[in-house]
C-alpha positions in Angstrom: 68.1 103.3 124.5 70.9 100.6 124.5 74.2 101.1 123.4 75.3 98.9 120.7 79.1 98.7 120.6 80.9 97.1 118.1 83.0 93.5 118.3 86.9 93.9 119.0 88.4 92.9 115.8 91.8 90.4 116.7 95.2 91.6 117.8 97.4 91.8 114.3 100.3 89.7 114.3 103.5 90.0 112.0 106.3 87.9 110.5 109.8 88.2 111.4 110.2 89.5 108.4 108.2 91.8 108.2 109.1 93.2 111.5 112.7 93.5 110.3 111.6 95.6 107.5 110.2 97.9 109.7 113.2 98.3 111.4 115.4 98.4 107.9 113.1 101.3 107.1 113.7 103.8 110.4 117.3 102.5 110.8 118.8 102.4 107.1 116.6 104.5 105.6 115.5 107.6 107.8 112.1 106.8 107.6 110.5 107.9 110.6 108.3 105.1 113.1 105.1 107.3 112.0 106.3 107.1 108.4 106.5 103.4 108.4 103.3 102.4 110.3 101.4 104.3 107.6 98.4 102.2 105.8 100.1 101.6 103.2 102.5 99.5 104.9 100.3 97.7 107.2 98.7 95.8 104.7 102.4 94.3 103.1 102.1 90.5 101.9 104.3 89.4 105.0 101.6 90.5 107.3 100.3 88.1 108.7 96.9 88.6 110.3 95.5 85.3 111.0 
């Protein structure tokens, strides 16, 4: 039986911006690197995934 195996979906990119936000968050406010590359943050409007 042949393996199917699924297409590699495209490499995300991010803004400046957003990036910086990241940073913001673990620097300023404590959050931790785990903490801020939760779902909820990876789909923020200044992602830019095209």
């Amino acid at each position: 039986m042949m393996e199917v195996k699924k297409p590699r979906r495209p490499r995300r990119s991010y803004t400046e911006e957003f990036k910086a936000g990241a940073v913001r968050l673990v620097l300023e406010e404590g959050k931790t690197t785990s903490q801020v590359s939760l779902p909820q943050f990876r789909g923020h409007p200044t992602c830019d995934e095209g």
